[in-house]
N, C-alpha and C positions, 0 to 999 in steps of 0.2 A: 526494371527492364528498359534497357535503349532502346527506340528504332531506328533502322536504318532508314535514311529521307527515302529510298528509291521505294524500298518494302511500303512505308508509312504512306505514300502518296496512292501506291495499287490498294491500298486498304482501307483508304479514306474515300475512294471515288468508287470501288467495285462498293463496299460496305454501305455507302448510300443509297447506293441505286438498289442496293437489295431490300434496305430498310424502308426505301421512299415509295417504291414500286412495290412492295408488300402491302405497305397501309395505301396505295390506290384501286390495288387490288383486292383487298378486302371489305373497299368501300360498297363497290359494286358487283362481288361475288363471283371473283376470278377464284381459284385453287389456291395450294395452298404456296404454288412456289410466287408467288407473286406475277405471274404472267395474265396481260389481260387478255383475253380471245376474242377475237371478231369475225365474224365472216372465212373461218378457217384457218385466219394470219395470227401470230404470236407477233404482240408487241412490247420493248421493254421502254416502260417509260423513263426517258433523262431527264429530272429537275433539279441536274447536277448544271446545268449547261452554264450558269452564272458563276456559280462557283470555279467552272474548271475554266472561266476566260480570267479569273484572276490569279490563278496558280499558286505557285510554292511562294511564300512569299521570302521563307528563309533564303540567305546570301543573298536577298535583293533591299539595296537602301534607297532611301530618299535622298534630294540632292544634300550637298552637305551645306550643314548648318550656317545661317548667318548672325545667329544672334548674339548683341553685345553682353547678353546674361543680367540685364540690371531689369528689374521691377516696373512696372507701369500699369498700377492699380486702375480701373476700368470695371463697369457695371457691363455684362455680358447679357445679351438676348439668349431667350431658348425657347425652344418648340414647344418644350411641355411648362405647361404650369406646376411652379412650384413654390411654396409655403414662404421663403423667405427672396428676398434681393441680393442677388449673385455678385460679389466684388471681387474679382479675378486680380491675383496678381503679375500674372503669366498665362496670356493664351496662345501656346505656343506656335499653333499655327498664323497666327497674324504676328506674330515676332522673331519669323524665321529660324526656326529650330528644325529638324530632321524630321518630321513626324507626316504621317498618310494616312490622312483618313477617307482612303479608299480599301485598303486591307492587301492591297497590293503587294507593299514591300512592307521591309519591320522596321516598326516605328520605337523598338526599346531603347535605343540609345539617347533619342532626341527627347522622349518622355522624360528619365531619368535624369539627363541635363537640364532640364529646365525645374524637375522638381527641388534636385541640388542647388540650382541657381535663385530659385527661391526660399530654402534654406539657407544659404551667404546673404539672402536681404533681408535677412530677418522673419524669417517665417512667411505665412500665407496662403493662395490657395492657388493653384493651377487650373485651368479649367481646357479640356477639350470637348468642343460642339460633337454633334449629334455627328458620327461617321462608324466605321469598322478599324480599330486599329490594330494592326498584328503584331504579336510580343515573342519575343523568344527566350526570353529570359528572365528572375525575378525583378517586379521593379520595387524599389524600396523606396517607401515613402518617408523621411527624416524628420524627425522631433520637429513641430510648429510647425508642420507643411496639410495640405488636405488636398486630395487629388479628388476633381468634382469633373460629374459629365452631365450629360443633359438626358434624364432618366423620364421613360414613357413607365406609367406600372405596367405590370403585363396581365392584370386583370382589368384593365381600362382597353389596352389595345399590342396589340404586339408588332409595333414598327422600332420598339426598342430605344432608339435615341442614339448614346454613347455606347459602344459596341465593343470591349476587347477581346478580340481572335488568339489562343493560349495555342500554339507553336512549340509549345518545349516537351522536350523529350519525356513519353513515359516514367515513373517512379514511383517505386515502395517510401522514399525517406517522408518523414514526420515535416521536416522542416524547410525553409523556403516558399517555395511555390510559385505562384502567381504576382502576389504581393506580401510585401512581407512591412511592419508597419510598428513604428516606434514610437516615442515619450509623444502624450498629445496629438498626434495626428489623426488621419482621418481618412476615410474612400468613404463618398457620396456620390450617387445616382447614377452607377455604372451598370451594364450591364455584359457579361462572359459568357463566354464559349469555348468551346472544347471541336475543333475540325478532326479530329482524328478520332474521336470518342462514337464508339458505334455500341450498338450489343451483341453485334457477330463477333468483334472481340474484345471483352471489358478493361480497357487498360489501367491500370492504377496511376492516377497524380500525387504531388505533396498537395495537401490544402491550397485551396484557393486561397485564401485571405489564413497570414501566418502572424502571432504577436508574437514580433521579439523579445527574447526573454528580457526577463527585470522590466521590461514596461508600463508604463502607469499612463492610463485613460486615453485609450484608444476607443477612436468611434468607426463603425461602419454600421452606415444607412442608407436607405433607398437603393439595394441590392440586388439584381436577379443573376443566377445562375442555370442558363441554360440545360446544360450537360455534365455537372459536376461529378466528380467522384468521392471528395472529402471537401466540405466547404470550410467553415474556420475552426482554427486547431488552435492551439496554447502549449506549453511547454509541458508535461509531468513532469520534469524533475524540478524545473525553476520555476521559482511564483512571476506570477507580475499581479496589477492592480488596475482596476475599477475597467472593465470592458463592458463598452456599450451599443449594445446592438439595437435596432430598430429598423423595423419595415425591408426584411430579410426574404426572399423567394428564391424557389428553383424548384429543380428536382437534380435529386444524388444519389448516386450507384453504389457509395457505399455507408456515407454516415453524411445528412446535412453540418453537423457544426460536433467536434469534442474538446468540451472545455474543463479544464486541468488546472488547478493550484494556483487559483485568485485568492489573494492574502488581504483585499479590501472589496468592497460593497460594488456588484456591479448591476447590469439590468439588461436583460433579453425582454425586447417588446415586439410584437406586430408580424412573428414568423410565419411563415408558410411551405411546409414540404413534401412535394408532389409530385407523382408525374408528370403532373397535368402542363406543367411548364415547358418540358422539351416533347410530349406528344404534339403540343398545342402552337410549336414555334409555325411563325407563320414563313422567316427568309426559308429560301431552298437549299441554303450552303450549312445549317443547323441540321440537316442526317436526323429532320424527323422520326421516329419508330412505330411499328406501328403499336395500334394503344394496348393490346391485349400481350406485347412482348414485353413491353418496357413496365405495363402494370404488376407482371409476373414476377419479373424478374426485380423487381424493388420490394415486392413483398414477402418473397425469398430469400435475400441477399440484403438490404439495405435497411439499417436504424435511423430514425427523424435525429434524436437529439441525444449526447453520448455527454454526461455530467459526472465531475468527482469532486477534486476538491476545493470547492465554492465556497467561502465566506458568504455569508448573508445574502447571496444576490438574488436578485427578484427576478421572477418570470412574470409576463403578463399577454394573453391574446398570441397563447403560440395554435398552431393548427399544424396537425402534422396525417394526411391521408396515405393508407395503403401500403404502409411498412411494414417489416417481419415486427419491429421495435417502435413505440409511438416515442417514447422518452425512456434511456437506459441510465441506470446511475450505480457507476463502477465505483469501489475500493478507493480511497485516493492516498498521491504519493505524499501527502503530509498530516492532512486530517481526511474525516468523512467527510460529506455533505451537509449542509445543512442551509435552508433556504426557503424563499416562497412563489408560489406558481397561482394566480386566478385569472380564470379565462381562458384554460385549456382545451381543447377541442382535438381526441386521439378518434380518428374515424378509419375502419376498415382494416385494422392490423391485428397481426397477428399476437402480439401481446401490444396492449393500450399502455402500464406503466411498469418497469421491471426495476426493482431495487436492489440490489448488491451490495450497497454503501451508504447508511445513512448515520452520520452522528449520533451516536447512541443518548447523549448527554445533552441533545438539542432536539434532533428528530428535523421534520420537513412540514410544511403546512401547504393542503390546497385546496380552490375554493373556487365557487360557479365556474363550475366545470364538466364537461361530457367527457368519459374514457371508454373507448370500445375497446375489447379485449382484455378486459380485466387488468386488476392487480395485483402482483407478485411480489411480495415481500421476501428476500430471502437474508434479508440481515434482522437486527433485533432494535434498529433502528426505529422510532416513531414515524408514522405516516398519518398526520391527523387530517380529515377532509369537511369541508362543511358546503351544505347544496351543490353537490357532487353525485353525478348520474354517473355509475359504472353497470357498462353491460360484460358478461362474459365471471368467468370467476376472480375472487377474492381469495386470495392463497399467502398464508402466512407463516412463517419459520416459526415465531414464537407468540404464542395464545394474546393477543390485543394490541399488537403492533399496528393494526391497520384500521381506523376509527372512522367512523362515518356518521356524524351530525347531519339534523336535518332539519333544514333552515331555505329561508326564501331569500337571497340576494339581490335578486333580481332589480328594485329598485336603486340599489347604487352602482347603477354605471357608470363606467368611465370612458371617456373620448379620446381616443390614443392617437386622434389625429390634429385635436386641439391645438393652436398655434397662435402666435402675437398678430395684430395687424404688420401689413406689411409696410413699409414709406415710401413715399415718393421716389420716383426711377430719379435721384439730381446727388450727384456723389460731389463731393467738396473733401480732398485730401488736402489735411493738416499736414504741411509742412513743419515739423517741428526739430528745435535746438533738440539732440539727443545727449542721456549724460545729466547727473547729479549734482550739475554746478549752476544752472542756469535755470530758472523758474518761467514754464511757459503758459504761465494758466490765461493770460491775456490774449496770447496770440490763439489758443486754443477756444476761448470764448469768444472771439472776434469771430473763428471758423463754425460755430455754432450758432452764431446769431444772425450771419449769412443765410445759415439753411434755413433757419426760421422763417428769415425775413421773406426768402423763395417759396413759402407754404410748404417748408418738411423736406425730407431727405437724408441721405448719410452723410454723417462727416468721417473718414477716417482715417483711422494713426495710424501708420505704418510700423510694423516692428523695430524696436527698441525699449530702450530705457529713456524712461520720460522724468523730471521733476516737478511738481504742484504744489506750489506753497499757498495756494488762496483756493476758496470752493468755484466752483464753475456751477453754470444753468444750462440744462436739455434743454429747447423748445417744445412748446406740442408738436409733433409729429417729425421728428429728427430724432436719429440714431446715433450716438455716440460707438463705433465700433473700434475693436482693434484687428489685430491679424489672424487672429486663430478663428475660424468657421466651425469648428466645434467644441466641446470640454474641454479642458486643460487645467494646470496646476503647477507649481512651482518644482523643481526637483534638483537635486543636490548635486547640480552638475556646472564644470563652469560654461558661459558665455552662451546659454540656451535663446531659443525663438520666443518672437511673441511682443506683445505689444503689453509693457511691464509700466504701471501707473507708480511713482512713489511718491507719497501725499506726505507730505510735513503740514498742513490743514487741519486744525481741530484736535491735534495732540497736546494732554494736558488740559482737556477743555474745562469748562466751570462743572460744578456741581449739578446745573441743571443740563447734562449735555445730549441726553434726552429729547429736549423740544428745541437745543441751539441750532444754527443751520449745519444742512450735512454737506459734506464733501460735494455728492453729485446732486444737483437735485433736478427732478422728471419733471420740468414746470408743465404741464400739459398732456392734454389726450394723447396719448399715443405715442408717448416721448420714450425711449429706449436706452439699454445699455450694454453692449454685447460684445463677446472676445476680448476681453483689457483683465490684466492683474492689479491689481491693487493690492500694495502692501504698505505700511508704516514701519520705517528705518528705525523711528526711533522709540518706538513701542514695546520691543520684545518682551518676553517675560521675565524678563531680567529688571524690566523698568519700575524703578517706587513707585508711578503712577499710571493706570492703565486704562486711562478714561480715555476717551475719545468721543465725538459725537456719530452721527449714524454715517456712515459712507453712502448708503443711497438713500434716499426719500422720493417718491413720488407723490403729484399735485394731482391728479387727474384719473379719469378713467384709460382703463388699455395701456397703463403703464404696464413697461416689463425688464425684467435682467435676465441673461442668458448668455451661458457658459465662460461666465465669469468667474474669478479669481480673488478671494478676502484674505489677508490674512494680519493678524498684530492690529483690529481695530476693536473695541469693547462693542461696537454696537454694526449692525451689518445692515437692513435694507428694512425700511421704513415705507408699507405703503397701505398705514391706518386711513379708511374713508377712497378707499381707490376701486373703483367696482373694475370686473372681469380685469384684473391685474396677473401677468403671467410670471411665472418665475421655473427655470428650468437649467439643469445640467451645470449648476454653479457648485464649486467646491471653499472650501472655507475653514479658517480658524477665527473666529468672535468670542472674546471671552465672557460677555454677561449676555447679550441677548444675538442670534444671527439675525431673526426675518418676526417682521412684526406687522401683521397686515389686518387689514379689515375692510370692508363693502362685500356688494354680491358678485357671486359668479367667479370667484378667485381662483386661480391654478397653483400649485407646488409641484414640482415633477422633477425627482432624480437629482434631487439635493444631498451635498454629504460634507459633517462635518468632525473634524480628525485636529488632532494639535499636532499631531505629525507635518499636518502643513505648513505650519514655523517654521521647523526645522527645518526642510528639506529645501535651502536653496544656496545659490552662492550670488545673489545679489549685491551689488554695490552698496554700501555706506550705511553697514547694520550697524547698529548699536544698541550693546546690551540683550544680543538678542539671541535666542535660544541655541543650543546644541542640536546638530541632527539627531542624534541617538537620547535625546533630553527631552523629547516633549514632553515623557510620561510625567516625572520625577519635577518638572518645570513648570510645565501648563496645563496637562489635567488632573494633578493629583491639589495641587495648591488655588488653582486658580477656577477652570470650568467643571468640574465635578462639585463644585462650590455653590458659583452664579449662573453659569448657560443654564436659559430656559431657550433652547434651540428654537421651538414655532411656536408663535405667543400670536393667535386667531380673537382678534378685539371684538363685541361688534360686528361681527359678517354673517353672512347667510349664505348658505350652498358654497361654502369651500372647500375645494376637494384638495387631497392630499395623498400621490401615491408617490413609491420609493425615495421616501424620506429618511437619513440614517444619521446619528450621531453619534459619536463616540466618548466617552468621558463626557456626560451632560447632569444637570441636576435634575434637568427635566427635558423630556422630547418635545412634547404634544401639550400646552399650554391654551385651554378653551374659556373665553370668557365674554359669557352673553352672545354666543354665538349660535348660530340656528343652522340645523340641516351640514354641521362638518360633517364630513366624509373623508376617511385616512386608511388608504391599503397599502399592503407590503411597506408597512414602516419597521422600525428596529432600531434597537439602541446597545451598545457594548460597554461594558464597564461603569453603567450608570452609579450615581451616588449611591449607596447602601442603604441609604437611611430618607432617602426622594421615590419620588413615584413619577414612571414612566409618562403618563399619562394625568394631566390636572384638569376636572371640569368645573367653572363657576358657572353656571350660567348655561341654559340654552341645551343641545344635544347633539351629541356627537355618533356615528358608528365607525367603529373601527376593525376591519376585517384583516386578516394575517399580522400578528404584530409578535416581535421578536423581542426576549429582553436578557442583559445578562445582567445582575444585583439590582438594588433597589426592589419596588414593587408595582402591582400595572398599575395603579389608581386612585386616585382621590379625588372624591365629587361632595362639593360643598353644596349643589345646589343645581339642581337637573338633572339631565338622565344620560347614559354610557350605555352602547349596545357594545360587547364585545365579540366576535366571531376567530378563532382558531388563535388563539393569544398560546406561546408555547414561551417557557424561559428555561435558561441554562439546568439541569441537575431537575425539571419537573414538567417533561415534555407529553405531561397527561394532564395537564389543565384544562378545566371544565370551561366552555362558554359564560356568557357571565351578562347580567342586565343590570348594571347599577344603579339605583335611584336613590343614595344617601349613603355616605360614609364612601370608606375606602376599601380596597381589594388589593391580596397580598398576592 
């Protein structure tokens, strides 16, 4: 459905005032048309008045652009407090671009240029300050770009920050939207709205937040949506891969998020979907409602979370209030379902979990978790639950499809807000030779040993292809970053963003390459490594010799790597004896070991590792190196289905491990002498046939939701194994399991 501007503006400001002036009136017990009474006078209140001094902003621009479109990386202030140090490469407003962040006029063209303009420099992040921007059209965010604002949560306070004002025309279509977001990219800490979205008339949008098809590892986090109507959609006909959601809010009129035919490992963490979000807005130009309309009318009309065809992907810490549907899981256009969910929380809906679709052959696993309004099984899919409170009925198509273990989880929690120290506000950009001919590991050590010497800080590499022919040293408390602000991965396209390491260092290395020095190393507290690819040219799997020494090591405590890129190196990240060490959102091919770590308090989170990531690039100056369509046949059948022992836990105490996944591995989960692991929503695909998922020497482990396809879950030489909802291919009725000697098939 179109509107017309002239219709859309009498319906935007009459429909407020009715919904605004409803919920004051029913504050203080006016009637029911919303009119307040006083002293015999009828008053209609306007707390339109702000809104209606900024007007239409369509066909109204900002002056026109002055900017020269080139880069000028810069540490950005922001209002709210946030986890990591903001390195903008573009803010467009201090670089004269089109953009208004008053809400004035539409600032879509001048966003859009600048995001392109940072896509031509090699990837990045764009950043706009805390304002109202108004859009009228899709903006698209390009392979190696991350469009970032300055995000208030909205259970802290509702002044919001970064504001985008959605201006475009009503719509049934699937596709487009608001944003629409490709190869590696990312939208952090924005917050939307909807000006014309009332519930006198429910208009239909495309998805707020849309993944372009074929897409592989897109991130959005720190998200609220105002007044949605379909928040993030995926394709049903085309796959894409690895979508990563975190710390997600709103409320939606007709489905918070429907995700469709992921062909790799992804992870929904930290959601929230509610009315409570657009009753609760505090601006006046937000068409508040009032609470007993918009409660209604979502609990009638509107599903939290709409799932099909998901490979392995993990849920965790979703909350979904006052739906007809708490979480629906449809049919899919290539396979079923199949995945894991703990830390659900389905309150006051009409149906708590409704199945339709679940891999027959796999089944779903969930675990500490509350479901109000029952569960409905109506496929012959497995639904296995462990310390899982369902109120309301349990209803199933076929006689034990729905299982219900009872178990205490309670003590393994997890912190889904956990994060690295942050560095010092002192940014130092490496200038460097770009290009496979010239070895810059000096001049880039020279820029690290600056921050050091300054007591910590970023240094970082601007997008490109970099050469390294010697190891480099982190400082304590200096970040090694590159251009991507979130996950990323290599991908079989040519002349892609990002900031691409190519290490000729340590290839070929001795026998002992193990304990030889690694590529990077974290000398120090709090020393980092974040946004950089790292591949080896001359390693592929094609190579007689496949040694290499470890690419990261850390020396210290609060070392950490994040969302970083391995691939073609034997040995991946080293940080044996490192207490509260973090590791997050890195992807990877390692053929004998990826992450080897040990001390207390450790993190792993949202690790995945695939020999498909050889394959899929068109980097400068391979050799010997794999086929895109070859990894199976080249590097997991010959080589890591062989030797990867993916997480080898030395030595440590309380290391947690959630959404950890491997593909073609000999072994996952690798425990020795280690005290109090903790490993949820892990999984392995294709594991060895004749290896065990799961290795304990030493110490204790618990492991809750774990996925497996060949091989078998376990071998303990010495300790004990708590298992909780363990499901594998072809025997998705696997009993729980307490290991204390031998092994389990």
């Amino acid at each position: 459905m179109k509107i017309k501007k002239a219709l859309a503006i009498v319906l935007a400001v009459s429909t407020a005032l009715f919904c605004v002036s409803c919920r004051t009136g029913g504050n203080t017990g006016s009637d029911s048309s919303g009119l307040a009474s006083s002293g015999g006078q009828v008053k209609k209140i306007d707390v339109m008045k702000n809104w209606k001094d900024l007007k239409d902003p369509r066909e109204k621009f900002p002056p026109a652009g002055t900017q020269t479109g080139e880069t000028s990386p810069r540490i950005v202030k922001t209002k709210y407090e946030t986890k990591d140090i903001i390195v903008a490469d573009i803010v467009p407003a201090e670089m004269g671009y089109a953009v208004d962040p008053t809400g004035a006029a539409d600032s879509t063209d001048g966003i859009q240029q600048a995001l392109y303009d940072c896509y031509y420099g090699g990837g990045g992040t764009v950043f706009l300050p805390a304002g109202n921007y108004a859009i009228t059209d899709t903006i698209v965010i390009p392979q190696g770009v991350t469009l970032r604002g300055d995000w208030q949560d909205p259970d802290v306070g509702t002044e919001y920050g970064t504001v985008f004002s959605v201006w475009m025309d009503s719509s049934e279509e699937d596709t487009g939207g608001a944003f629409t977001l490709y190869d590696s990219s990312g939208i952090v800490g924005i917050t939307v709205y909807y000006p014309f979205q009332t519930l006198y008339e429910v208009l239909p949008y495309p998805f707020t937040f849309y993944v372009a098809n074929t897409s592989q590892v897109i991130t959005i986090r720190d998200i609220t949506v105002i007044n949605g109507y379909r928040g993030i959609g995926t394709s049903v006909e085309i796959p894409h891969e690895i979508l990563i959601i975190d710390n997600f809010k709103g409320t939606f009129l007709k489905s918070g998020m429907e995700l469709n035919n992921q062909s790799d490992v992804g992870t929904v963490e930290s959601v929230k979907i509610s009315s409570k979000y657009w009753k609760e807005a505090s601006a006046e130009y937000m068409n508040a409602p009032v609470d007993k309309e918009i409660d209604s009318y979502v609990k009638k009309n509107a599903t939290g979370l709409i799932i099909s065809d998901l490979e392995w992907t993990t849920f965790g810490d979703i909350a979904v209030d006052g739906y007809s549907v708490g979480i629906k899981i449809i049919p899919g256009y290539r396979i079923n379902f199949a995945g894991s969910l703990i830390d659900v929380n389905i309150t006051n809906c009409e149906i708590g979990l409704l199945a339709q679709g679940i891999d027959e052959d796999w089944g779903m696993v969930m675990a500490r978790s509350n479901i109000e309004g029952g569960i409905i099984n109506e496929w012959v899919g497995m639904i296995r639950t462990t310390d899982v409170k369902v109120t309301g009925n349990i209803e199933e198509t076929r006689e034990g499809t729905i299982e219900q273990n009872i178990a205490n989880l309670s003590k393994y929690r997890i912190d889904y807000t956990a994060y690295h120290a942050k560095p010092k506000e002192n940014l130092i950009v490496a200038k460097l030779k770009k290009g496979i001919t010239t070895d810059v590991s000096a001049q880039l050590q020279s820029a690290l040993n600056k921050a050091g010497e300054a007591g910590g800080g970023i240094v970082y590499v601007p997008g490109g292809t970099y050469r390294l022919d010697n190891p480099i040293t982190v400082p304590a408390g200096v970040e090694l970053r590159g251009a991507s602000a979130v996950s990323q991965r290599e991908i079989n396209k040519e002349d892609i963003k990002g900031t691409r390491f190519m290490c000729y260092y340590g290839d070929e290395a001795s026998y002992n390459s193990e304990t030889d020095r690694a590529f990077i190393t974290l000398n120090g507290k709090n020393a980092g490594l974040s946004g950089i690819r790292i591949l080896y040219p001359e390693n592929g799997g094609n190579d007689e010799n496949l040694n290499t020494t470890y690419t990261v090591r850390g020396n210290g405590s609060g070392v950490y790597v994040v969302n970083t890129f391995i691939a073609a190196s034997a040995y991946g990240v080293d940080f044996r004896n490192c207490d509260n060490h973090y590791l997050r959102g890195n992807y990877t091919c390692c053929y004998y070991n990826t992450y080897r770590v040990g001390g207390k308090n450790g993190i792993i989170r949202g690790c995945l590792h695939n020999p498909t990531m050889i394959g899929r690039t068109k980097a400068p100056g391979l050799v010997n190196w794999t086929e895109a369509n070859r990894g199976l046949v080249q590097i997991a059948n010959p080589i890591t289905r062989k030797y990867l022992q993916h997480l080898i836990v030395e030595n440590a105490e309380n290391e947690t491990v959630y959404d950890l996944f491997g593909y073609a591995c000999k072994n996952l989960i690798v425990n020795k002498n280690s005290k109090n692991t903790v490993a949820v929503n892990c999984g392995s695909d294709n594991l060895n046939a004749l290896a065990a998922e799961l290795v304990n020497s030493g110490g204790n482990m618990a492991v809750i939701n774990l996925l497996r396809f060949n091989g078998h879950s376990c071998d303990n030489s010495n300790g004990s194994v708590m298992l909780y909802n363990r499901m594998t291919f072809y025997e998705a009725d696997l009993e729980e399991n307490e290991i204390v000697a031998g092994g389990l098939s």
